[in-house]
C-alpha positions in Angstrom: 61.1 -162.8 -38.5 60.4 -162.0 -34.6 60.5 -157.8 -35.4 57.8 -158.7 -38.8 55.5 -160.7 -36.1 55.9 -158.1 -33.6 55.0 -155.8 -36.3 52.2 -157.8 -37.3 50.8 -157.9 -33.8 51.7 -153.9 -32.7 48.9 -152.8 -35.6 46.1 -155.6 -34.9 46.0 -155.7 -31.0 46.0 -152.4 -29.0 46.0 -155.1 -26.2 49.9 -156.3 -27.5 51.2 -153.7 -28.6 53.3 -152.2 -26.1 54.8 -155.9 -25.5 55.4 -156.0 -29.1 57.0 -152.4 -29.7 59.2 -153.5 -26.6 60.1 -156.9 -27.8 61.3 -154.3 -31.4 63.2 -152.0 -29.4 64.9 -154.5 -27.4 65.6 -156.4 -30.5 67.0 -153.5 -32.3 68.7 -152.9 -29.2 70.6 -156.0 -29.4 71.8 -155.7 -33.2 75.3 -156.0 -34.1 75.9 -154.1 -37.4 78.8 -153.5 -38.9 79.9 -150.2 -41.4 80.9 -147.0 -40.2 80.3 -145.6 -36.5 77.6 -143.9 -37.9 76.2 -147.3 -38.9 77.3 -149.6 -35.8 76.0 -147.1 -33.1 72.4 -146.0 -35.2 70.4 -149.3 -34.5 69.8 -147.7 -30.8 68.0 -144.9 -32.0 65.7 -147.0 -33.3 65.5 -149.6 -30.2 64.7 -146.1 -28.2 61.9 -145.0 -30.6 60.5 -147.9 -30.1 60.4 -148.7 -26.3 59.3 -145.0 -26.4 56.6 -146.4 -28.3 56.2 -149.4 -25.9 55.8 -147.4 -23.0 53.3 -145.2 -24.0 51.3 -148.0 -25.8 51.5 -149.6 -22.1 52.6 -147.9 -19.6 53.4 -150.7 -17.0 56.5 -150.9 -19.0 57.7 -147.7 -18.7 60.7 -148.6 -15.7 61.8 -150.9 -18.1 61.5 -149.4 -21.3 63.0 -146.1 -19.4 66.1 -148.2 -17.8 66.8 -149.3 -21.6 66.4 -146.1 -23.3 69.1 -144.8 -20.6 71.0 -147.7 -21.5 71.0 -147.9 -25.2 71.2 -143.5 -25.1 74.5 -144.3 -23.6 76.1 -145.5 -27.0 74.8 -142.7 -29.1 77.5 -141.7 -31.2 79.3 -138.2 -30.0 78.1 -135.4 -31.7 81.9 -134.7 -33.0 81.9 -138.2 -34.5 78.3 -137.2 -35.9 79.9 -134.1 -37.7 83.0 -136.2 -39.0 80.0 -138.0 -41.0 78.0 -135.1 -42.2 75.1 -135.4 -39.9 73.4 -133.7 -37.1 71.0 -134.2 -34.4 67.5 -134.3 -35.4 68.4 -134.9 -39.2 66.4 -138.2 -40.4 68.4 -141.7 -41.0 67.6 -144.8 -42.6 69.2 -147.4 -40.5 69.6 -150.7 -42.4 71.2 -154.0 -40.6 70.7 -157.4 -40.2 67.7 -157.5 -42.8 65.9 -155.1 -40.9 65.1 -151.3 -41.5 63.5 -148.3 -40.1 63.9 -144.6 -40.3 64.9 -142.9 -37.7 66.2 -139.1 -36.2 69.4 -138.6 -35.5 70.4 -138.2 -31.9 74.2 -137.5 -30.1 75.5 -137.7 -26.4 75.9 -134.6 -25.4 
């Protein structure tokens, strides 16, 4: 229910939104989901696009939002683990976990 509200509150307050986009991103962030590696490591693209989204929405959170992103980047999948599963960087994903969803790009560690 928090990421709906957040949601709610990123598209009727300019004002909010980068605290809500950030409060998505680190709750995305945070998921545990289970499935393939694919599966378990994708929820942190979407935590990055959105503290991407935070940041520029507000830009006084940009050390944090930037120290996250470098965090959650860290567990991208490998881009051999990425091939194993038929996908490659920049191809678009629907992650699904925990009741939540989003659409998102495929990214790899290099």
């Amino acid at each position: 229910q928090a990421i709906e509200y957040a949601s709610k509150v990123a598209s009727s307050s300019k004002e909010l939104a980068g605290k809500a986009y950030f409060l998505i991103g680190t709750a995305w962030g945070s998921s545990r989901c289970g499935g393939d590696e694919i599966a378990k490591r994708a929820p942190y693209w979407v935590a990055c696009d959105y503290l991407s989204k935070a940041k520029a929405a507000d830009p006084s959170l940009a050390d944090e939002a930037n120290r996250l992103i470098g965090q959650f980047s860290s567990y991208f999948p490998q881009a051999a683990d990425a091939f194993m599963y038929d996908i490659t960087n920049g191809q678009s994903y629907t992650v699904v976990c925990n009741g939540m969803r989003a659409t998102t790009v495929v990214r790899t560690v290099k």
